[in-house]
C-alpha positions in Angstrom: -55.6 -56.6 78.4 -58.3 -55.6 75.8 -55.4 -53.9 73.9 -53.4 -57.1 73.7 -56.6 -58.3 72.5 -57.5 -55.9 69.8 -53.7 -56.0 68.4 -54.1 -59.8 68.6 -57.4 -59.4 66.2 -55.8 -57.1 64.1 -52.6 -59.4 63.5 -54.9 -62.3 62.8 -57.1 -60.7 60.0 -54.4 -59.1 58.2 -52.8 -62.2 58.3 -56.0 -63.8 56.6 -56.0 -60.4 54.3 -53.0 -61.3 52.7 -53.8 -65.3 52.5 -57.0 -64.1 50.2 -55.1 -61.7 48.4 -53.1 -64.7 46.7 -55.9 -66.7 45.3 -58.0 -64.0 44.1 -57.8 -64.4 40.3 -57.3 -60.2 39.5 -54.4 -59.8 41.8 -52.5 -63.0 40.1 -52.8 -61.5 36.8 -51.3 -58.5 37.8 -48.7 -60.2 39.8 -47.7 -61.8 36.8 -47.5 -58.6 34.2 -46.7 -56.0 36.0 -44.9 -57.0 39.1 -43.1 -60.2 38.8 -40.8 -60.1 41.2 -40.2 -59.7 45.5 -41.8 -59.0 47.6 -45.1 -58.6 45.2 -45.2 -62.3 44.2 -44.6 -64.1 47.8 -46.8 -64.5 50.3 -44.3 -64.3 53.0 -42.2 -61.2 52.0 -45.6 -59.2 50.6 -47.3 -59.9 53.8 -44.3 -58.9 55.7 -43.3 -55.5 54.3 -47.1 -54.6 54.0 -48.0 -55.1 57.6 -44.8 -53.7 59.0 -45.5 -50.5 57.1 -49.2 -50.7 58.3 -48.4 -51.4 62.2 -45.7 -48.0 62.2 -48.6 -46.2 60.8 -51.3 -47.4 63.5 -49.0 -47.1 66.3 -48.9 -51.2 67.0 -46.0 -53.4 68.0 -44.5 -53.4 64.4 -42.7 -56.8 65.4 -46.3 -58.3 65.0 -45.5 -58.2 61.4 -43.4 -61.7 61.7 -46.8 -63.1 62.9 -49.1 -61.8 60.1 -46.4 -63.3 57.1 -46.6 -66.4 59.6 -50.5 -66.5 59.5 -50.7 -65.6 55.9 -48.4 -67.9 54.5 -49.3 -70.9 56.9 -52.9 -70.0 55.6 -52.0 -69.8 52.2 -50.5 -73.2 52.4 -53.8 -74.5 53.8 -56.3 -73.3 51.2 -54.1 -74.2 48.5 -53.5 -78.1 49.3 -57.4 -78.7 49.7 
């Protein structure tokens, strides 16, 4: 159950990685020189791809990658409308 629990964590902050990834000022500049295009300048796709690679590497559930782009977009969304 604590495993559950610790993947659960994991999903969560990554998600939140990627969310704070987008509004910091240094990777939006280099989102928009050097890579302007998918999956680099979308939260959804970037958070995807990222975390999928990351979860085969760590041995986790690498379908908890649709939650992360879920969590990171959804809090994207959030911190940009307020």
């Amino acid at each position: 159950m604590m495993e559950i629990y610790n993947d659960w964590i994991l999903v969560s902050s990554v998600g939140l990685m990627f969310s704070f990834l987008f509004i910091f000022e240094p990777y939006g500049w280099v989102m928009e020189r050097v890579l302007p295009f998918k999956p680099f300048n979308c939260v959804l796709c970037l958070s995807f791809w990222c975390s999928l690679l990351l979860y085969a590497y760590l041995g986790v559930n690498p379908l908890y990658a649709i939650y992360t782009s879920f969590i990171a977009e959804l809090s994207y969304r959030k911190l940009v409308n307020e």
